[in-house]
C-alpha positions as CSV (number, residue, x, y, z in Angstrom):
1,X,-20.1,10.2,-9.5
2,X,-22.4,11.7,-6.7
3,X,-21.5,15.3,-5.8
4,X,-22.6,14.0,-2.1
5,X,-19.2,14.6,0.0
6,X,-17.4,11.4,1.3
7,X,-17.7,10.0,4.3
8,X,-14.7,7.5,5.3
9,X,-15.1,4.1,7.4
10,X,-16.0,5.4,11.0
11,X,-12.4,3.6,12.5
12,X,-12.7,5.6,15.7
13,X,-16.7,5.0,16.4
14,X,-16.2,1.1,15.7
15,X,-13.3,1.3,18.4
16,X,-15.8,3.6,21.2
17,X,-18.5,2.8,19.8
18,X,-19.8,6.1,18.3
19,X,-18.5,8.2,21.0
20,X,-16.2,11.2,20.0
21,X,-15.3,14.8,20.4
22,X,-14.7,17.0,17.2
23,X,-11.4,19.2,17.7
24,X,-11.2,21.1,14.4
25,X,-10.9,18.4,12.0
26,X,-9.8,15.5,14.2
27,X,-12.0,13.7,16.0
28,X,-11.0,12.3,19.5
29,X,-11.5,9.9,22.6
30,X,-9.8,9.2,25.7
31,X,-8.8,5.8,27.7
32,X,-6.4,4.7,30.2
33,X,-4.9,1.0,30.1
34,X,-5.6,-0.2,32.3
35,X,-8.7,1.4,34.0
36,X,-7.9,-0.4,37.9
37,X,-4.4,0.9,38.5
38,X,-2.1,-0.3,41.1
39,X,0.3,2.2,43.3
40,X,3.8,1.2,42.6
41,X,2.5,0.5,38.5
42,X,2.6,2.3,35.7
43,X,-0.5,2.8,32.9
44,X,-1.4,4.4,29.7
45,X,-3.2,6.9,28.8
46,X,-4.3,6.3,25.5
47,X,-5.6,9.2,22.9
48,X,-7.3,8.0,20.2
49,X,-7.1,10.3,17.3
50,X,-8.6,10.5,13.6
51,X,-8.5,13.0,10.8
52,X,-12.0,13.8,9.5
53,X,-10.0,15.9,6.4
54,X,-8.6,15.1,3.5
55,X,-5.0,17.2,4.4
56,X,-2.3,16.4,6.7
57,X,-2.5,17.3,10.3
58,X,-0.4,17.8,13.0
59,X,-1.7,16.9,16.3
60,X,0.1,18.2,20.1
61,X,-1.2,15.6,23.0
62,X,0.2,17.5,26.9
63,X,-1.0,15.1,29.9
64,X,-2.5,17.2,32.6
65,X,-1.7,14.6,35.5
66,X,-3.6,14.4,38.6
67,X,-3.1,15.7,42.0
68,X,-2.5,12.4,44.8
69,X,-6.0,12.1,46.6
70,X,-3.8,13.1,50.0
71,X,-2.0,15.9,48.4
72,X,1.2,14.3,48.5
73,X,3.1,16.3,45.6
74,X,4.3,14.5,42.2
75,X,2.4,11.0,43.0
76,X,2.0,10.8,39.0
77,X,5.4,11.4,37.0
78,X,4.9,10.8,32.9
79,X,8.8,11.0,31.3
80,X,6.9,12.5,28.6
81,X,4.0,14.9,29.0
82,X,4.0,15.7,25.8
83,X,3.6,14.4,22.3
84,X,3.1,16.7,18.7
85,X,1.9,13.6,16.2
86,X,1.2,14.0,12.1
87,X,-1.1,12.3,10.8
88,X,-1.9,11.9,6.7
89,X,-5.0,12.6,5.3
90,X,-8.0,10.4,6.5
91,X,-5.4,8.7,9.2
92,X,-6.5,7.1,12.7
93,X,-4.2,5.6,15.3
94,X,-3.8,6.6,18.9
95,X,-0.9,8.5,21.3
96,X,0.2,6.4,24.2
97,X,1.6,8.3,27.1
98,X,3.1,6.4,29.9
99,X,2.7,7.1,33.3
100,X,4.2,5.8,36.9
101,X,1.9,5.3,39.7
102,X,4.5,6.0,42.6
103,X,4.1,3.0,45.8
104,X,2.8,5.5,48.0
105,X,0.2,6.9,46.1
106,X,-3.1,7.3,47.8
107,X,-5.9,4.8,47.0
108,X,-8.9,5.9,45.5
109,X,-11.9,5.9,42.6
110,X,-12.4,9.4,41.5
111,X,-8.8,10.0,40.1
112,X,-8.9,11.7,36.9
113,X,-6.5,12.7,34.3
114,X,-6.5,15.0,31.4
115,X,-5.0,15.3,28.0
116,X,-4.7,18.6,25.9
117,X,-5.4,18.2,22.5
118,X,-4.3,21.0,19.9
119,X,-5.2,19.8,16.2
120,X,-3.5,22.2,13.5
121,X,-4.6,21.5,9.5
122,X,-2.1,21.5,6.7
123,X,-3.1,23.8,3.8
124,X,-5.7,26.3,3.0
125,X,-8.6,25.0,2.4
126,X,-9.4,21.1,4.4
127,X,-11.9,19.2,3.5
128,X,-13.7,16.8,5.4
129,X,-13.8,13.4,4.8
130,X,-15.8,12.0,7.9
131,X,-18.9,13.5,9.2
132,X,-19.4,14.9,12.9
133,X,-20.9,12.1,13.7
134,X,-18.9,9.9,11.9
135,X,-21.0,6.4,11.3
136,X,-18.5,5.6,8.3
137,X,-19.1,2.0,7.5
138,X,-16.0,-0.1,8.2
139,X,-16.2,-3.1,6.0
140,X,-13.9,-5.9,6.8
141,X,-11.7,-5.8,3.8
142,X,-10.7,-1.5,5.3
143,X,-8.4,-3.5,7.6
144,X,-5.3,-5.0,7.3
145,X,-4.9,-8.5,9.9
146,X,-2.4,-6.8,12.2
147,X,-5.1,-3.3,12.6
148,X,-7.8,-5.5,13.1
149,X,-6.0,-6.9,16.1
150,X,-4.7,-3.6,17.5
151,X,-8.6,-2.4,17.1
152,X,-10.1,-5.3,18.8
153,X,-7.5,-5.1,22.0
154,X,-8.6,-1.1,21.9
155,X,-12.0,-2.3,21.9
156,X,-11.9,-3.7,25.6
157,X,-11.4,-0.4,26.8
158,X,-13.9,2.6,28.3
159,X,-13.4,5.9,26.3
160,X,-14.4,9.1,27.8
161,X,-15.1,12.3,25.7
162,X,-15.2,14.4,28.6
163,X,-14.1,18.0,28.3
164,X,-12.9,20.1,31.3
165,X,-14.7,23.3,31.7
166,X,-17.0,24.9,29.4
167,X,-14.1,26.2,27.3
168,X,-11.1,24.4,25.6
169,X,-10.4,21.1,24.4
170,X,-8.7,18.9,27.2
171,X,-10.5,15.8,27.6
172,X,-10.3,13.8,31.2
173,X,-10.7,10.4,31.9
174,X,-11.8,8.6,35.3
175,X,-9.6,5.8,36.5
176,X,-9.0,4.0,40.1
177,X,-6.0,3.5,42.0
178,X,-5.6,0.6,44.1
179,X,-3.2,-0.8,47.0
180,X,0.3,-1.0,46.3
181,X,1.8,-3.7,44.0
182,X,5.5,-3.4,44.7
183,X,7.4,-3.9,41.4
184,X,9.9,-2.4,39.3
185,X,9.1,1.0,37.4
186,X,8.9,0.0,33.6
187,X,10.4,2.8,31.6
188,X,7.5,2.8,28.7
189,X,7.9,5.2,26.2
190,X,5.3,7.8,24.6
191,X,4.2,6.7,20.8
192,X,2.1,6.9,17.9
193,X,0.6,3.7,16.8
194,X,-1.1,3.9,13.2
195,X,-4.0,1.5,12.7
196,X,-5.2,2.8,9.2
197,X,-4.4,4.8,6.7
198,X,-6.0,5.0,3.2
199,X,-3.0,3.1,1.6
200,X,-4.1,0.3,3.9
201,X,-6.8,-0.5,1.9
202,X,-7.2,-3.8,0.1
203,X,-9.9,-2.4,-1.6
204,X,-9.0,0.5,-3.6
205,X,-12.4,2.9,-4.2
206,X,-11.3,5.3,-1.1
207,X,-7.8,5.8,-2.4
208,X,-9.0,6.1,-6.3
209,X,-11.5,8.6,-5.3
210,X,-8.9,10.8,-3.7
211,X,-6.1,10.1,-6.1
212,X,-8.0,9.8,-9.4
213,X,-7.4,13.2,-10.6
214,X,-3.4,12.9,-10.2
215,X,-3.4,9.4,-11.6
216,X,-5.3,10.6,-14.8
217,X,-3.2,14.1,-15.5
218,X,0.0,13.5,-14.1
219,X,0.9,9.6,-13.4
220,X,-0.4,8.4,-17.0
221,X,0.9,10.7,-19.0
222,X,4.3,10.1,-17.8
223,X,3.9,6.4,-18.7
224,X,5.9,6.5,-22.6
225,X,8.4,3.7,-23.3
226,X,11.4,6.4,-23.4
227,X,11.1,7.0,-19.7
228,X,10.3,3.8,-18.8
229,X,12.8,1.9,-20.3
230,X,16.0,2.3,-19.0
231,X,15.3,2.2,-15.4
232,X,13.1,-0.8,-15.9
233,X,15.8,-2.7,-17.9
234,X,18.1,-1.9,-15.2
235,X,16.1,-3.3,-12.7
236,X,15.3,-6.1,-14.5
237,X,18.8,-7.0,-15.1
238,X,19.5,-6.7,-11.1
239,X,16.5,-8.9,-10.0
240,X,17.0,-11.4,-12.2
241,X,20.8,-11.6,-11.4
242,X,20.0,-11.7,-7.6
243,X,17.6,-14.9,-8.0
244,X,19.8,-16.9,-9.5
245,X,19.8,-16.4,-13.4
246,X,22.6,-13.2,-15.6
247,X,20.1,-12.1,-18.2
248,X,21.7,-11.9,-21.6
249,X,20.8,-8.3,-23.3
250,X,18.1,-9.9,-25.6
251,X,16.6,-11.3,-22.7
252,X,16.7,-8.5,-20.5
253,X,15.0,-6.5,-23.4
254,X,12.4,-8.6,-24.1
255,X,11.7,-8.8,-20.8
256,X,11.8,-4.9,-20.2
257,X,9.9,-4.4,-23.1
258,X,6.5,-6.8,-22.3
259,X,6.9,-4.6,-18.8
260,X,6.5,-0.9,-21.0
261,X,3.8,-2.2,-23.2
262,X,2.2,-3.3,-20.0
263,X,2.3,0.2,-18.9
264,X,1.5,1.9,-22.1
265,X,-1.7,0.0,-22.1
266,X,-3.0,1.8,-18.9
267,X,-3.7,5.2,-20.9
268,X,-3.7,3.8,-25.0
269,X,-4.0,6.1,-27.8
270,X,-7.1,6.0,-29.6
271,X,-5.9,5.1,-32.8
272,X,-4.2,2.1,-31.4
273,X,-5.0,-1.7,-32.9
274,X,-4.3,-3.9,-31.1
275,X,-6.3,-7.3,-30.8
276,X,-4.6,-8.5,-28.1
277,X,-5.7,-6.3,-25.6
278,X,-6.9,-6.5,-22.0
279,X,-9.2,-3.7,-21.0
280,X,-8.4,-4.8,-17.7
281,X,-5.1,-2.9,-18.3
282,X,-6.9,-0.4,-19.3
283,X,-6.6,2.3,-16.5
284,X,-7.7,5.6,-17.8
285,X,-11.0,3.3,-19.2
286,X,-11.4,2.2,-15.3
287,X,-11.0,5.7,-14.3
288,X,-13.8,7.3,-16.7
289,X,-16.2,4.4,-16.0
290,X,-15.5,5.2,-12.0
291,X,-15.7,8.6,-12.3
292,X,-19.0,8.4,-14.3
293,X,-20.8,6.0,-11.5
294,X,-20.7,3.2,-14.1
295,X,-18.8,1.3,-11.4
296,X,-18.7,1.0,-7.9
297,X,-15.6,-1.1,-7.3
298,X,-13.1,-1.0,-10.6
299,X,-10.5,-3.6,-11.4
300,X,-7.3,-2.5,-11.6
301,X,-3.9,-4.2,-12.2
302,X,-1.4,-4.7,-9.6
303,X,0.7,-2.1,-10.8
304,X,-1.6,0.9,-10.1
305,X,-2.8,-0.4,-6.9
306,X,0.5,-0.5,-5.8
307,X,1.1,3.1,-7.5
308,X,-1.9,4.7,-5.8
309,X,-0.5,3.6,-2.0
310,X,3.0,4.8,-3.1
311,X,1.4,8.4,-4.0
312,X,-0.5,8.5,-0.8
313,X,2.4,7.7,1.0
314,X,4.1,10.0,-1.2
315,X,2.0,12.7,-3.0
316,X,5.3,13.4,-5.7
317,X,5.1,9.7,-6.7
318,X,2.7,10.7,-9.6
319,X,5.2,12.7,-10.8
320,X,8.3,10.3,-10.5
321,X,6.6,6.9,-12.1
322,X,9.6,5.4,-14.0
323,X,11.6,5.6,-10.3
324,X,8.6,3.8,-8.2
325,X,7.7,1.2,-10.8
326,X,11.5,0.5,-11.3
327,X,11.9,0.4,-7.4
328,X,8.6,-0.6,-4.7
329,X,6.0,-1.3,-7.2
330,X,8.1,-3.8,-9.9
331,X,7.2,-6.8,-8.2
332,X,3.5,-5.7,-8.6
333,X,3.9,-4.9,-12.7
334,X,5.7,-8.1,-12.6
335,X,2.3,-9.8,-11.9
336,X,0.5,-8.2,-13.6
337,X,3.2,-9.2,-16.6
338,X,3.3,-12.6,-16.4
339,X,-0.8,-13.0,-16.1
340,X,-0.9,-11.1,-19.7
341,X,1.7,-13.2,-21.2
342,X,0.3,-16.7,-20.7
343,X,-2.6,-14.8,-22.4
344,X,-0.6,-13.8,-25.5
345,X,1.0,-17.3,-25.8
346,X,-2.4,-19.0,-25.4
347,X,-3.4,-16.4,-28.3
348,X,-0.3,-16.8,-30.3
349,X,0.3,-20.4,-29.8
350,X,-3.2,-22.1,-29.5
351,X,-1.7,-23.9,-26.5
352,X,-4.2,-24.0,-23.1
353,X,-1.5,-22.5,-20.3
354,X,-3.8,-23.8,-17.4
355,X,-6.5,-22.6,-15.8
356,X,-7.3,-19.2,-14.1
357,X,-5.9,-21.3,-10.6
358,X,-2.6,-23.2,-12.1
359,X,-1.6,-19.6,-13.5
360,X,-2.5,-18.0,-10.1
361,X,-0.7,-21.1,-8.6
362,X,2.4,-20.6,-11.1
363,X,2.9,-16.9,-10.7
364,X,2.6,-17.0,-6.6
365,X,5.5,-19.9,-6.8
366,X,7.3,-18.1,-9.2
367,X,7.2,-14.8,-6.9
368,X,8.3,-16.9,-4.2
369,X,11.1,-18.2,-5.9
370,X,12.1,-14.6,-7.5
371,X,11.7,-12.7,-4.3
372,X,14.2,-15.8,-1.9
373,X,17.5,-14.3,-2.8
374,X,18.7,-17.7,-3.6
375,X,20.3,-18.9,-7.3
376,X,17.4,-21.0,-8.3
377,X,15.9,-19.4,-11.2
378,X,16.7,-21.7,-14.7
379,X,15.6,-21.1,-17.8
380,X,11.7,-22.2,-17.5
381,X,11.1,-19.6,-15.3
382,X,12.9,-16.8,-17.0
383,X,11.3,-17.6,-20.7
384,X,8.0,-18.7,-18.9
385,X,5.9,-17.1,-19.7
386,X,7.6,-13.4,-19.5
387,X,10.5,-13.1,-21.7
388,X,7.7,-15.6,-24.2
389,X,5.2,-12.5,-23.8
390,X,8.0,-10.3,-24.9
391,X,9.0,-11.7,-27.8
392,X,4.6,-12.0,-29.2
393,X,4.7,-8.0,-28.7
394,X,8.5,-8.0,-29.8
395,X,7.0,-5.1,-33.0
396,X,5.1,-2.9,-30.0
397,X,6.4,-0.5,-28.2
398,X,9.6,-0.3,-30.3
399,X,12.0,1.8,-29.1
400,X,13.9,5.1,-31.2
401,X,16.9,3.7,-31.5
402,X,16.0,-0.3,-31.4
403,X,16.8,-2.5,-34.0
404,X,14.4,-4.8,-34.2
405,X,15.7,-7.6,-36.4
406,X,19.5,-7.4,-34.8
407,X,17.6,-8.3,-31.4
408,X,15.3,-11.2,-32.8
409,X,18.6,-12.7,-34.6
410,X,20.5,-12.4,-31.0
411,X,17.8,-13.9,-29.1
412,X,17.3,-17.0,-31.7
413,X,21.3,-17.1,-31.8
414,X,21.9,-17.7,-27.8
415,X,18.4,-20.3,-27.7
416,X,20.1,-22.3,-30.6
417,X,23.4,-22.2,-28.6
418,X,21.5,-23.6,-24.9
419,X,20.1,-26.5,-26.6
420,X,22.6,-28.8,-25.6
421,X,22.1,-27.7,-21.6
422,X,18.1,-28.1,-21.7
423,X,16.9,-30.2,-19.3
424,X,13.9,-32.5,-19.8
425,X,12.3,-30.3,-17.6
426,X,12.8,-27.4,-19.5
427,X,12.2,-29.0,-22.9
428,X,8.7,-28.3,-23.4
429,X,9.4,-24.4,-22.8
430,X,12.2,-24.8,-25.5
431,X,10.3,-25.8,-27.8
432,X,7.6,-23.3,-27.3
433,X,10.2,-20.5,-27.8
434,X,11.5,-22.0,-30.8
435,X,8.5,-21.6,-32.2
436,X,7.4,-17.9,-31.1
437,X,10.8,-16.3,-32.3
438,X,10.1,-18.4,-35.8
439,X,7.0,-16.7,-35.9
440,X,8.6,-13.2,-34.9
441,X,11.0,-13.7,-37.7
442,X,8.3,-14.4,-39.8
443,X,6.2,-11.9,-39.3
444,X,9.2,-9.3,-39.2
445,X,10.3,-10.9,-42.6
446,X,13.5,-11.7,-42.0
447,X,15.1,-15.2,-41.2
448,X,19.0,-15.5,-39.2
């Protein structure tokens, strides 16, 4: 890839329209909501703030309030005059401290009020992210629906990026006060509001550039079925027994062990042969072709796109996969499982599962169904198509102390003994798994 440095979607210039002041490596504007205030009302002054690095930041916001037009003292009273805010790497939102316009205040149009802004980086050596100047193109998929909203309301209001004095960095904003609106004092609170961070993304280049390194040398190596397993065939066991359906063991293995392959196809040794492979699963092949400038937007599975917000959230999450795949990010491998396994039972079968929309279709009303809470889950859904896919790879990613033909016979064993309770609904996907576990048995060599 180009050694030219980044420069991240301009969030702050799209909101003021370009206009910023640089405060070591934040970048900053100033508003108060609403400009025309009434006496007796309170307002906002709202900091806009955005991290130009690639580090944490921590970031101290003191109101300087103004004097009353007839020097009447403490016309201007803020609960809080002070607000310290951290921000991740790359992060925009904006501080909102309240403030009471007392009744009596005097009327006027050349009130202004300050902020103090003190921006502190978070390791040695920051690097920045976002230009001076910013101009960062903000494409429409950088934003999430409820940002975009927040954005366009800050939109609508004038930013100053006025600084007081020659020295220092406290910024001032002009604002009116009008006659007295009698009314009761609102008790507002001082925040930080967030309106993007680089896990926010629903495209995934800005957050593969800066986690690509950790996802390649410490995420992917940790991905071996002897970590994985346990934690995933705990899980698996749970979910499944909160939607409705108690997984026998063989079922809860199979299950758990499509969900390793799954993983263990994200960095595949190279003397690995296997015909039923997806490169699209293939993350360490999306990384060198990224990496390289071969592409400029890689496809990745659900899995690692979920993965790479959880370590931006969370920079150790690289280092604990088994935990985060097992815990925020299942339902995620859980698509991506299902998508593969109408693939291997097209493959093994020769039957046509749908088209790309039914299985899209299928999987989004299966997820629905999973994720309720309610007992609704019967055997279709369970065997179709996950605990199906299992059973195709049943001879891959075999585990030390597995004993392959004791699970097959187990499996075949409990099918045999729920043909009596399968519905004609279900009796299609009976007979389908009939036939896969003959096959396993015959491929495996063994017969029950």
């Amino acid at each position: 890839m180009a050694d030219s440095p980044p420069n991240y979607p301009d969030i702050l210039g799209s909101i003021t329209g370009g206009a910023r002041f640089n405060v070591n490596v934040a970048q900053v504007a100033l508003a108060v909501r609403p400009r025309n205030v009434r006496a007796g009302r309170p307002f906002e002054v709202v900091l806009l703030i955005q991290n130009a690095a690639d580090v944490d930041i921590d970031v101290t916001a003191t109101l300087q309030l103004p004097q009353d037009a007839k020097k009447k003292p403490n016309r201007f009273i803020a609960k809080a005059e002070r607000l310290v805010v951290g921000l991740r790497p790359a992060e925009v939102g904006y501080v909102a401290l309240p403030v009471n316009c007392l009744p009596d205040t005097a009327i006027s149009d050349s009130y202004k009020i300050g902020v103090s802004v003190d921006v502190k980086a978070q390791g040695n050596k920051p690097k920045r992210v976002r230009s001076n100047d910013g101009n960062g193109v903000v494409e429409p998929e950088y934003l999430n629906a409820e940002s975009a909203e927040k954005i366009n309301d800050l939109k609508k209001l004038s930013y100053s990026t006025s600084r007081r004095g020659i020295m220092g960095s406290v910024l001032e904003v002009p604002f009116n006060v009008l006659s007295a609106q009698i009314g009761q004092l609102v008790d507002l609170k001082a925040q930080w509001v967030s309106l993007w961070k680089i896990s926010d993304l629903r495209d995934e280049r800005l957050l593969l550039t800066r986690y690509a390194e950790p996802l390649q040398t410490i995420l992917l190596p940790r991905l071996k079925r002897d970590i994985l397993y346990t934690p995933l065939y705990q899980t698996t066991e749970d979910r499944f027994r909160q939607a409705g359906y108690t997984l026998q063991p063989s079922e809860a293995h199979y299950i758990t062990k499509l969900l390793v392959y799954m993983l263990e196809m994200a960095a595949p040794e190279e003397n690995t042969a296997d015909y039923l492979g997806d490169e699209h699963y293939d993350v360490s092949l999306a990384l060198k072709r990224f990496q390289r400038g071969e592409t400029e937007k890689p496809i990745l599975p659900a899995w690692c796109q979920g993965m790479l917000k959880a370590i931006d959230a969370t920079p150790t999450a690289a280092e604990q996969p088994a935990a985060i795949l097992a815990g925020q990010v299942y339902d995620e491998l859980l698509r991506d499982a299902m998508r593969y396994a109408f693939q291997l039972i097209t493959t093994s079968t020769g039957e046509k599962m749908g088209s790309e929309e039914d299985i899209t279709d299928y999987i989004e009303k299966w997820m629905a169904k999973f994720q309720s809470g309610k007992p609704i889950m019967r055997f279709t859904d369970v065997y179709l198509p996950l605990l199906l896919g299992g059973v195709i790879i049943y001879d891959r990613a075999i585990l030390k102390t597995e004993k392959v033909g004791e699970m097959l016979t187990e499996l075949s064993r409990y099918v045999k003994s729920r043909y009596a309770d399968v519905s004609a609904e279900d009796e299609m996907v009976y007979s389908i798994t009939e036939q896969i576990v003959d096959r396993a048995f015959q491929k495996f060599g063994y017969r029950a």
